[in-house]
SEBA-695462 format. One record per atom (N, C-alpha, C, O, CB): residue number from 1; residue in one letter; atom name; y, z, x. Coordinates in Angstrom, 3 decimals. Glycine has a CB too. Layout:
<sites>
<site nr="NUM" rest="a" atom="CA" c2="Y" c3="Z" c1="X"/>
...
</sites>
This chain:
<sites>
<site nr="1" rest="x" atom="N" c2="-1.203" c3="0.000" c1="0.841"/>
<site nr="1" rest="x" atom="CA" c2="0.000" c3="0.000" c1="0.000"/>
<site nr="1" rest="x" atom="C" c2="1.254" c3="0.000" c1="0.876"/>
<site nr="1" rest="x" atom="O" c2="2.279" c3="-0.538" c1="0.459"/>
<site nr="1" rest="x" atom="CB" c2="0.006" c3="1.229" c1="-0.952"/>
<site nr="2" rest="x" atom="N" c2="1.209" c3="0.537" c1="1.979"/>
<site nr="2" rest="x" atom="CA" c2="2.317" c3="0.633" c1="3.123"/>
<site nr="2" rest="x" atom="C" c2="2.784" c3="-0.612" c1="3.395"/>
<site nr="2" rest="x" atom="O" c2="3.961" c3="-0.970" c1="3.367"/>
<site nr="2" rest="x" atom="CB" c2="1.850" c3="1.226" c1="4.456"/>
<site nr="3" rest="x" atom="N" c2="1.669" c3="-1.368" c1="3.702"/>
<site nr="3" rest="x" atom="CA" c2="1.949" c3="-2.877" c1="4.161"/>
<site nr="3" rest="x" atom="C" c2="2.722" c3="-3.533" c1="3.631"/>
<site nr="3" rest="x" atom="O" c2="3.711" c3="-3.823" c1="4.304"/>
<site nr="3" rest="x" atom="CB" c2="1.048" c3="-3.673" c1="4.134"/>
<site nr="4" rest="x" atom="N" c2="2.633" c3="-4.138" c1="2.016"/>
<site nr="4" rest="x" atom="CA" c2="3.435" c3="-4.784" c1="1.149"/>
<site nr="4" rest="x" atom="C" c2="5.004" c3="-4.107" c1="1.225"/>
<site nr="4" rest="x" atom="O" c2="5.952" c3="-4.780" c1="1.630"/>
<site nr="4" rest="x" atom="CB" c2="2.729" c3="-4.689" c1="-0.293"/>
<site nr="5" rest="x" atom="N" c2="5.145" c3="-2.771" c1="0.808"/>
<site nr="5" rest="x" atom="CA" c2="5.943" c3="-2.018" c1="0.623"/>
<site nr="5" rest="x" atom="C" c2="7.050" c3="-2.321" c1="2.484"/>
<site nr="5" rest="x" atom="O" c2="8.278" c3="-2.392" c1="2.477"/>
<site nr="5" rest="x" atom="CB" c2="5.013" c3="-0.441" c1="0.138"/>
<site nr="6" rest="x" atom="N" c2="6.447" c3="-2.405" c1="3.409"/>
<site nr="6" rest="x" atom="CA" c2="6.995" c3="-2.650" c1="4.448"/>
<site nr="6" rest="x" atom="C" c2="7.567" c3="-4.137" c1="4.607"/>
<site nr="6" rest="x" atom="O" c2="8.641" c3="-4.441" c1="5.125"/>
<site nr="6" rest="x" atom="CB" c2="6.121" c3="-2.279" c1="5.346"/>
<site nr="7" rest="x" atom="N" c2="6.781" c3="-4.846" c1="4.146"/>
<site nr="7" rest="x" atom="CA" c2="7.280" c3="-6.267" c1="4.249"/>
<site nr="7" rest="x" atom="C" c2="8.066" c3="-6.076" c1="3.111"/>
<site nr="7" rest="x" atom="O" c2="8.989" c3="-5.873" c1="3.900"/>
<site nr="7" rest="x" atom="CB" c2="6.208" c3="-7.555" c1="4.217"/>
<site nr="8" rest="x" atom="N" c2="8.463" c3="-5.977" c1="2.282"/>
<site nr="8" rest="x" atom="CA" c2="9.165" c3="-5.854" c1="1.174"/>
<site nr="8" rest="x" atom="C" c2="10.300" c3="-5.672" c1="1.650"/>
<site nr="8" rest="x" atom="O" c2="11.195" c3="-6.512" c1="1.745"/>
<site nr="8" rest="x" atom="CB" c2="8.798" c3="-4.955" c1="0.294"/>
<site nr="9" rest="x" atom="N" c2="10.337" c3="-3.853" c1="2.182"/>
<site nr="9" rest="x" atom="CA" c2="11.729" c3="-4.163" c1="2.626"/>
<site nr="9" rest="x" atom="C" c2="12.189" c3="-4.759" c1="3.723"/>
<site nr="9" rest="x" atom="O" c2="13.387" c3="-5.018" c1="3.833"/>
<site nr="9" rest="x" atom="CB" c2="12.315" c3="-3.245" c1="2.686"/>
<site nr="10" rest="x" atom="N" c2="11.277" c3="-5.060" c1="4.693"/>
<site nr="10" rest="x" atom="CA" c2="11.943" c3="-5.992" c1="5.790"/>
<site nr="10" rest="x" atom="C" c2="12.741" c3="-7.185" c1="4.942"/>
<site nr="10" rest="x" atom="O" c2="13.968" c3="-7.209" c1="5.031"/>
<site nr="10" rest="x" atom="CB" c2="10.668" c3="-6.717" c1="6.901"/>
<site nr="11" rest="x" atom="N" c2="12.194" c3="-7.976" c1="4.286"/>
<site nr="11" rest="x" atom="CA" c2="12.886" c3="-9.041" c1="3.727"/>
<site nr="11" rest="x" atom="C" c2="14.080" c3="-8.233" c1="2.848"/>
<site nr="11" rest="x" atom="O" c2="15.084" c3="-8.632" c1="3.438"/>
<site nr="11" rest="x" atom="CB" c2="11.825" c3="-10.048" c1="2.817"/>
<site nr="12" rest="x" atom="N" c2="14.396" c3="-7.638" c1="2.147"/>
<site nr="12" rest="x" atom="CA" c2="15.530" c3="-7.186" c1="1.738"/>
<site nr="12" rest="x" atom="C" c2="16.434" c3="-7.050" c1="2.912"/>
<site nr="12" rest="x" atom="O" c2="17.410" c3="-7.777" c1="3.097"/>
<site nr="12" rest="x" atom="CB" c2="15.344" c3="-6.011" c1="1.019"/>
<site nr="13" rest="x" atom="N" c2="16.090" c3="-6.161" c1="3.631"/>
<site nr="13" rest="x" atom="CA" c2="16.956" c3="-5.854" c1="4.749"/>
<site nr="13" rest="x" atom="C" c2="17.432" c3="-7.193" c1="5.470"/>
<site nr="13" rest="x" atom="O" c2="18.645" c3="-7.359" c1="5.598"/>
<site nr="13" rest="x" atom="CB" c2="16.189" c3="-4.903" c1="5.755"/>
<site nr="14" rest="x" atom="N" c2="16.654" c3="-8.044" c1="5.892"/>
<site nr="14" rest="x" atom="CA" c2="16.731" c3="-9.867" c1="5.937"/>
<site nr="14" rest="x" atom="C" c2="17.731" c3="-10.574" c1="5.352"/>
<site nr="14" rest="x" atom="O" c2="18.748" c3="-11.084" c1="5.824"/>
<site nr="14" rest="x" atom="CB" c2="15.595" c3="-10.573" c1="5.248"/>
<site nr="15" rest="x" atom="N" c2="17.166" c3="-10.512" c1="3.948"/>
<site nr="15" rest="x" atom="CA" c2="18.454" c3="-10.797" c1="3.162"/>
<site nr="15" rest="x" atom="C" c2="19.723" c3="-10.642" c1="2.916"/>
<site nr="15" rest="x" atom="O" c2="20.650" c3="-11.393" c1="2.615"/>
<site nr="15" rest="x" atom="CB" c2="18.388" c3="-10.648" c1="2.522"/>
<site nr="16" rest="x" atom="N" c2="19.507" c3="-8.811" c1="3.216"/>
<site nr="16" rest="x" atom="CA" c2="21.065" c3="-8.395" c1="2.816"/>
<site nr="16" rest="x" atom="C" c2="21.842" c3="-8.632" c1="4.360"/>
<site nr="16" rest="x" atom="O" c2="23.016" c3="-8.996" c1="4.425"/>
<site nr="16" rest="x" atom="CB" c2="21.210" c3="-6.448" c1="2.159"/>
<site nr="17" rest="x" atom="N" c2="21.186" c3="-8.426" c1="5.299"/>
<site nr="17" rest="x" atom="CA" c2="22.012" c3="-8.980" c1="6.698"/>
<site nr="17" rest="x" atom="C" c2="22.486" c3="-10.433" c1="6.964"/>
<site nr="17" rest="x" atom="O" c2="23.410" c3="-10.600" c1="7.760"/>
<site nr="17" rest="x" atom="CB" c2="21.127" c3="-8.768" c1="7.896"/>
<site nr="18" rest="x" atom="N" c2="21.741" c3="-11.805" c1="6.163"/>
<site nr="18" rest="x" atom="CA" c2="21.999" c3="-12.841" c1="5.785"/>
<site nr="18" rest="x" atom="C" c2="23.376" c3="-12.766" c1="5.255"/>
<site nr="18" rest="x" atom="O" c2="24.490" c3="-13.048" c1="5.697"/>
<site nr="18" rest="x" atom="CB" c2="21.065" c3="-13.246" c1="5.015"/>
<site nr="19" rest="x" atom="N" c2="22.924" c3="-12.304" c1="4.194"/>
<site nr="19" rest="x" atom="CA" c2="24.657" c3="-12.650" c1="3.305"/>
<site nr="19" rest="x" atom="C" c2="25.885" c3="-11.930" c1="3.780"/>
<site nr="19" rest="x" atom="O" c2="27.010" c3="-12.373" c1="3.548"/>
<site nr="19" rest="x" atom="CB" c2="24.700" c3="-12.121" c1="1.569"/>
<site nr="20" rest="x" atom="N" c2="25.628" c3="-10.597" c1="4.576"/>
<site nr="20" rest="x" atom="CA" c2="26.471" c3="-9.897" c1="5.557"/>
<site nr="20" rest="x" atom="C" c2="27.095" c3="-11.096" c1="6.532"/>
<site nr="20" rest="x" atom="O" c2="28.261" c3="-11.447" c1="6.352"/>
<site nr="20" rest="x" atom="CB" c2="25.531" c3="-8.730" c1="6.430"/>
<site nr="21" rest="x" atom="N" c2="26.426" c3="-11.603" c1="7.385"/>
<site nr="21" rest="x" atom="CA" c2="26.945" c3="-12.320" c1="8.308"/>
<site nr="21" rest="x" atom="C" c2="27.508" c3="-13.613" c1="7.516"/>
<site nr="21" rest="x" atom="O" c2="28.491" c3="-14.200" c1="7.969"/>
<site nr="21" rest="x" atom="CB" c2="25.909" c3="-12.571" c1="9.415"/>
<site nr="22" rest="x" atom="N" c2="27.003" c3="-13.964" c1="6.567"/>
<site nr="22" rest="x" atom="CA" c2="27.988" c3="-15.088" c1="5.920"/>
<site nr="22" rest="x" atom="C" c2="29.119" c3="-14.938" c1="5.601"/>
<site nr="22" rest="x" atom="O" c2="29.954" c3="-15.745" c1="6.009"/>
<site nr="22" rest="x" atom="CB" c2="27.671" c3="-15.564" c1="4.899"/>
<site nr="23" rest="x" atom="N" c2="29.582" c3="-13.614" c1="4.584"/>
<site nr="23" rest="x" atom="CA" c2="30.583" c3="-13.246" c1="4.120"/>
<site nr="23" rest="x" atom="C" c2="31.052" c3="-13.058" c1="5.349"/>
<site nr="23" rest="x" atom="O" c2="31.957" c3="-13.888" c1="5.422"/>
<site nr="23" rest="x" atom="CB" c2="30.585" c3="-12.296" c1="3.183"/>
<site nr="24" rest="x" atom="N" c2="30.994" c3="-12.349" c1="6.610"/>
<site nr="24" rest="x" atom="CA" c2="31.578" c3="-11.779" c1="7.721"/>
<site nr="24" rest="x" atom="C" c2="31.909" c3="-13.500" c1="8.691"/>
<site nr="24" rest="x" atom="O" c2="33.010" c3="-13.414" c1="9.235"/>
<site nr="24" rest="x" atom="CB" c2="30.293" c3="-10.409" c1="8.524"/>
<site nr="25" rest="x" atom="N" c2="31.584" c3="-14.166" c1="8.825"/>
<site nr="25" rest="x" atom="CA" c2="31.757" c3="-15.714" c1="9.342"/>
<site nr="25" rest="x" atom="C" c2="32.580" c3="-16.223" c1="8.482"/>
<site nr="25" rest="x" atom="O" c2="33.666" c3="-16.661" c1="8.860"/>
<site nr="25" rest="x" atom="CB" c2="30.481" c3="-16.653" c1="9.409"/>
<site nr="26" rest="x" atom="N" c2="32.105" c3="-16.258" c1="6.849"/>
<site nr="26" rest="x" atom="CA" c2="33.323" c3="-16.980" c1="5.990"/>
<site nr="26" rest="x" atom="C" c2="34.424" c3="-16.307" c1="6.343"/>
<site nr="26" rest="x" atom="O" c2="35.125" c3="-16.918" c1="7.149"/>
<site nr="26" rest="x" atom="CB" c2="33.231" c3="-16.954" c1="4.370"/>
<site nr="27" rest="x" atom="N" c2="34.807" c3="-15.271" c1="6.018"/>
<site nr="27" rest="x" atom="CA" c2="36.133" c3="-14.383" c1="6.161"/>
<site nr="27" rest="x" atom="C" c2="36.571" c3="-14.684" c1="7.506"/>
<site nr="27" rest="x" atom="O" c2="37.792" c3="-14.836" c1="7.471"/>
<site nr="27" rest="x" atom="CB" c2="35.929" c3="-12.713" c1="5.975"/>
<site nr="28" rest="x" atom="N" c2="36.049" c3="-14.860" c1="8.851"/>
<site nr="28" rest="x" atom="CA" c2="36.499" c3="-15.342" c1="9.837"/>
<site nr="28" rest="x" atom="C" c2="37.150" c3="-16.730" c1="9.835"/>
<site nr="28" rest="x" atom="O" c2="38.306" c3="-17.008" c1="10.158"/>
<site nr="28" rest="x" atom="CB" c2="35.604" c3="-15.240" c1="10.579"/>
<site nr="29" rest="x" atom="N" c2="36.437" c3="-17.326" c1="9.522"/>
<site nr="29" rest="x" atom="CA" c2="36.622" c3="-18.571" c1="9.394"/>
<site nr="29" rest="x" atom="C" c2="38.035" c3="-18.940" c1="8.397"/>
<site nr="29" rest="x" atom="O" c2="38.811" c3="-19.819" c1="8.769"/>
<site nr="29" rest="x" atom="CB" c2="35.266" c3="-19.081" c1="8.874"/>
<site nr="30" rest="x" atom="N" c2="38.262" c3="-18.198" c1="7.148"/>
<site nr="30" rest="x" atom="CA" c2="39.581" c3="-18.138" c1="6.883"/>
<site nr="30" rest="x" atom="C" c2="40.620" c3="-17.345" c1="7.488"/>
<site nr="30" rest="x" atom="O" c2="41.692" c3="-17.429" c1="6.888"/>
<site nr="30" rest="x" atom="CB" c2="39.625" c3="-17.908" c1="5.832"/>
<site nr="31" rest="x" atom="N" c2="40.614" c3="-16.526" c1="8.604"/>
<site nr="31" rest="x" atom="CA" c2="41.197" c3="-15.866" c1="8.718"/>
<site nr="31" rest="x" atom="C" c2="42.098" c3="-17.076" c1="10.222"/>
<site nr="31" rest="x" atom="O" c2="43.276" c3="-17.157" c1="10.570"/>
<site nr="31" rest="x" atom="CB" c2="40.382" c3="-14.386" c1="8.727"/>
<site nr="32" rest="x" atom="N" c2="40.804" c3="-17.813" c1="10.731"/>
<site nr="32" rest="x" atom="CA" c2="41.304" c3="-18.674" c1="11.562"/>
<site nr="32" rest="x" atom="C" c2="42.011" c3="-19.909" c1="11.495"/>
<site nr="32" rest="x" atom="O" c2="42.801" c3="-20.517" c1="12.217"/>
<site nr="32" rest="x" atom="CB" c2="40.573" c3="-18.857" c1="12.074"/>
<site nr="33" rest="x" atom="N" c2="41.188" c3="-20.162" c1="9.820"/>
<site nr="33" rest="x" atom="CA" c2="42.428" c3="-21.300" c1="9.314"/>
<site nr="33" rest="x" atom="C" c2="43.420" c3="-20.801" c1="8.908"/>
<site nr="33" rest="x" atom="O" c2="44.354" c3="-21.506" c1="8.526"/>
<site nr="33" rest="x" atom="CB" c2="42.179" c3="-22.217" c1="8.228"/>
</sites>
């Protein structure tokens, strides 16, 4: 049961660092235009 539950949240954590660095690059990226 550990297993699933571990991969589980690895990919959340995945995800939510994904859209972190997007929002954090977009916002750069306007801040440079």
């Amino acid at each position: 049961m550990s297993g699933p539950v571990i991969l589980g949240f690895g990919g959340y954590i995945i995800s939510y660092t994904m859209i972190a660095l997007g929002l954090y690059f977009g916002l750069r990226a306007v801040k440079i235009i």
